[in-house]
Structure formats: structure tokens, C-alpha cells
C-alpha positions as CSV (number, residue, x, y, z in Angstrom):
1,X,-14.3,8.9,5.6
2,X,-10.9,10.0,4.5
3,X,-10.1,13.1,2.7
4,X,-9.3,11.6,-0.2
5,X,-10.1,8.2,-0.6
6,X,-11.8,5.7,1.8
7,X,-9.9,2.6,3.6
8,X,-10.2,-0.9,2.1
9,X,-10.5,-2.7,5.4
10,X,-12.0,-6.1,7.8
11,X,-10.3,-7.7,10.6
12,X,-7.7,-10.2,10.4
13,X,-6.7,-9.6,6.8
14,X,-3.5,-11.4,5.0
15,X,-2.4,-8.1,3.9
16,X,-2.8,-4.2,4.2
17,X,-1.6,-3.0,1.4
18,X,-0.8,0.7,2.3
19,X,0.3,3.5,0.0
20,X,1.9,6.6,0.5
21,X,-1.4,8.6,-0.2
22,X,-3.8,8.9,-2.3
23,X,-3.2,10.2,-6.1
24,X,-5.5,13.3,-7.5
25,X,-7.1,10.6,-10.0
26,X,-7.6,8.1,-7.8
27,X,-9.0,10.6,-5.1
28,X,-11.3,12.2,-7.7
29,X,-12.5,8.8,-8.7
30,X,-13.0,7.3,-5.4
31,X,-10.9,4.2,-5.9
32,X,-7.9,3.1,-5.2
33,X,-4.7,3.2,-7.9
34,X,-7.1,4.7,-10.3
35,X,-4.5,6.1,-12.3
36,X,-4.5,5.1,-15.7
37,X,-0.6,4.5,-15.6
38,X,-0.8,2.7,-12.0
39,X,0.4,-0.8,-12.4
40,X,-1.0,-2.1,-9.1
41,X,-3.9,-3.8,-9.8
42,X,-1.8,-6.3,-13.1
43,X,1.0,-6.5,-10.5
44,X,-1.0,-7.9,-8.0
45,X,-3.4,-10.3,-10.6
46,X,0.5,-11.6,-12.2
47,X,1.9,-12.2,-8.6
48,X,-0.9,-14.4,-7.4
49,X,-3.1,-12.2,-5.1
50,X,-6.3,-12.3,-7.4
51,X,-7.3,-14.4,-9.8
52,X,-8.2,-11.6,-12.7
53,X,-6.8,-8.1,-12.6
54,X,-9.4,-6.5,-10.3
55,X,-10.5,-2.7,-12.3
56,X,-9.9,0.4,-10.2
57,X,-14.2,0.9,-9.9
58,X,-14.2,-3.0,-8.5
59,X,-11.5,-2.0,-5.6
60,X,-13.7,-3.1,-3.0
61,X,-13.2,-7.1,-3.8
62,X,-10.0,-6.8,-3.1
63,X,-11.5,-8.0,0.8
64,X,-12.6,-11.1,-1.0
65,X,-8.9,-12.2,-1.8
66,X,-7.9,-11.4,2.1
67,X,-6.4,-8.2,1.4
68,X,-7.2,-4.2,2.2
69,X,-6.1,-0.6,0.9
70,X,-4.9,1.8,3.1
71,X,-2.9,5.2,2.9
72,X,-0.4,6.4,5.0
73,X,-1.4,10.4,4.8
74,X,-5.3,11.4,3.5
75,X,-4.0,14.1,1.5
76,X,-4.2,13.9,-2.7
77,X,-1.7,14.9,-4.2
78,X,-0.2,14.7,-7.9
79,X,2.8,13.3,-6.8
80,X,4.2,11.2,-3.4
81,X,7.6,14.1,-3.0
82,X,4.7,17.1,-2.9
83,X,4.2,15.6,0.9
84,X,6.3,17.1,3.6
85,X,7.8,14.7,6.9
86,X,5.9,16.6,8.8
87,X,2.3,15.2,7.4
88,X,4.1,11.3,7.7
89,X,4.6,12.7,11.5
90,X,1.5,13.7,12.7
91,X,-0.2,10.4,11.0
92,X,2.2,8.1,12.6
93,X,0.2,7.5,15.8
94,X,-3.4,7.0,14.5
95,X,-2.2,4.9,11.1
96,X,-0.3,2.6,13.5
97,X,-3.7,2.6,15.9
98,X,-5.0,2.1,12.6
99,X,-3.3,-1.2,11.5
100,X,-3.1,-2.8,15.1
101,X,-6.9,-2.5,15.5
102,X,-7.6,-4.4,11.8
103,X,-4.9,-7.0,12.7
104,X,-3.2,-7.7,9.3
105,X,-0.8,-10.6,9.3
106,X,1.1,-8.1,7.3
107,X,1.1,-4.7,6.2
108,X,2.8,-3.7,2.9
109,X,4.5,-0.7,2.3
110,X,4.6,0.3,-1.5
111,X,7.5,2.5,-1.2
112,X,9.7,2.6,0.8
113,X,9.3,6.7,1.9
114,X,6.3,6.2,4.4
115,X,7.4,3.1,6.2
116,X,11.1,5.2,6.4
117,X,9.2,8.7,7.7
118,X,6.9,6.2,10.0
119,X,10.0,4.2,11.5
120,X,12.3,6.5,11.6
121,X,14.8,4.3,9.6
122,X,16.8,5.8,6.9
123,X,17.9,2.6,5.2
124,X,15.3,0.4,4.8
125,X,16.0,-2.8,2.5
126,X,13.1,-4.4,0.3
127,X,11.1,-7.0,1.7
128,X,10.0,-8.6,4.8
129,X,11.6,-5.8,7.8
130,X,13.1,-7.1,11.1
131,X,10.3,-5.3,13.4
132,X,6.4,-5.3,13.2
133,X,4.3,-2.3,12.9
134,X,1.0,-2.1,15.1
135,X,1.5,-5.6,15.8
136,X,1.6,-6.7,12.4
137,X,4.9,-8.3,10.3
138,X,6.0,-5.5,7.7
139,X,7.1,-5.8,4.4
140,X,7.7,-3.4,1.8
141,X,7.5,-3.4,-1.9
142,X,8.4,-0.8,-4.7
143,X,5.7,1.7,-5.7
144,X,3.3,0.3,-8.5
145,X,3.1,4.1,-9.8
146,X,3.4,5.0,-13.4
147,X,5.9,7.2,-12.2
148,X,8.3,4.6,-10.6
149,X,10.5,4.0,-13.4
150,X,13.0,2.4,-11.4
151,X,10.9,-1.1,-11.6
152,X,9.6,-2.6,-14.4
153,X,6.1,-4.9,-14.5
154,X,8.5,-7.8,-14.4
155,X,10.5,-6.8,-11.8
156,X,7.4,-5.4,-9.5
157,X,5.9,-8.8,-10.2
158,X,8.9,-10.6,-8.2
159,X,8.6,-8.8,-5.6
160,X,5.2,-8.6,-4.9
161,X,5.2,-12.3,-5.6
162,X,7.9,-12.7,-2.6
163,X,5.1,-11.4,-0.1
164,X,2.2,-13.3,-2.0
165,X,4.5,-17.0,-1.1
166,X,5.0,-15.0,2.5
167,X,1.2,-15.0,2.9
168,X,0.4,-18.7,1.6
């Protein structure tokens, strides 16, 4: 069990979908993108993944569309910045353990700050990425978070849609 929320996870999944950690709502919740401003769950219903927008308290079918939930760090917090490097660090080795022993064909970063801190990249480009993680093709996407005003639903829907013709 994870501090703050618990993995979303089988063997030989499509996609791991893997944030940067849990939020404080989500965590006190127990589900995954709980947040009432979190556009995950439309964004992945509008880019093909599942056929109806899966609610927060039903995150568990997600398995039954091939896909899992993952965090990179256990730790809640209100916001992805209030984590230090250091916390990215010491969970490199065990999250990579992590994805190599579930066996995604691909896991997907939303954000690029955790697949950065786990790669050691400091440019990372959107999108499928040149090497695999724990055995598994990477691609990352921009954060579904309320907070991410830099994408709108539209424009989160493209890319998450990129992955979803990736996967099929």
C-alpha cells in the first residue's frame, strides 16, 4: 500500500499511466485524479481509451480498458512544485523495478517533470521518447491537472489521442 494512494496495476498492460504524485484530494479520497478540477478522466473518455468517462470512485476499471495508475513519488501533496529532486531520486530505482516487473508496452508520463528528474534529461520533447524506461516504450503527455493552464481540454485531447493510435 502506498502512502497516498494505491497503484492501478496487472501485467502486460497497454499503458501505465503514471503521475507525478498523488494530489491531497485524490489521496484523501483514495482514487486516482479525484480532484474535482482534474481533467483526466474526460481526456482520456474523448481520446479513445474508454468508452464513457470512468468517475474518480470507479478508478479501478480503468484495468478493464488495458491501462493502470501509477505515481512516480507516494507523497500527497497540494501541488506537483511542493516536491523536491531529491524525493524523484530516491524513487527512481524501485518505480523503474516497478514498471519493468508489470511490463507495460508503454508507460506515460503526464508531465514532463518526473520522467525529466527520473532520466536525467533536461529537455524532454512531448510524445513518444527515443529510450525505454524499465523495458517499456515511454511517452509523455501534459498534466491533466486543473492547474495546468498551459493546455486546454482540446488540446490535452490531441495528445493523449497521439498515444491512444500508438497503442492500437
Amino acid at each position: 500500500m502506498r502512502e497516498g494512494l494505491e497503484d492501478i496495476l496487472a501485467e502486460h498492460l497497454a499503458v501505465i499511466f503514471c503521475g507525478i504524485n498523488p494530489g491531497m484530494t485524490a489521496a484523501a479520497q483514495g482514487h486516482h485524479f479525484a480532484g474535482r478540477n482534474n481533467r483526466f478522466w474526460r481526456t482520456l473518455h474523448l481520446a479513445g481509451f474508454t468508452p464513457e468517462e470512468v468517475r474518480p470512485e470507479n478508478d479501478r476499471t480503468i484495468l478493464n480498458y488495458h491501462c493502470g495508475l501509477t505515481a512516480v513519488v507516494d507523497r500527497p501533496t497540494a501541488r506537483a512544485d511542493q516536491l523536491s529532486l531529491h524525493e524523484f531520486t530516491a524513487a527512481a530505482a524501485s518505480f523503474e523495478q516497478k514498471i519493468a516487473r508489470y511490463a507495460p508496452r508503454y508507460v506515460a508520463f503526464l508531465g514532463k517533470s518526473a520522467y525529466s528528474a527520473l532520466s536525467g534529461q533536461r529537455t524532454i520533447a512531448w510524445g513518444l521518447q527515443a529510450h525505454t524506461f524499465g523495458n517499456a516504450q515511454v511517452w509523455v503527455l501534459p498534466n491533466p491537472s486543473g492547474r495546468n493552464l498551459a493546455f486546454t481540454l482540446d488540446q490535452l485531447v490531441a495528445a493523449y489521442r497521439q498515444l491512444w493510435s500508438a497503442v492500437n
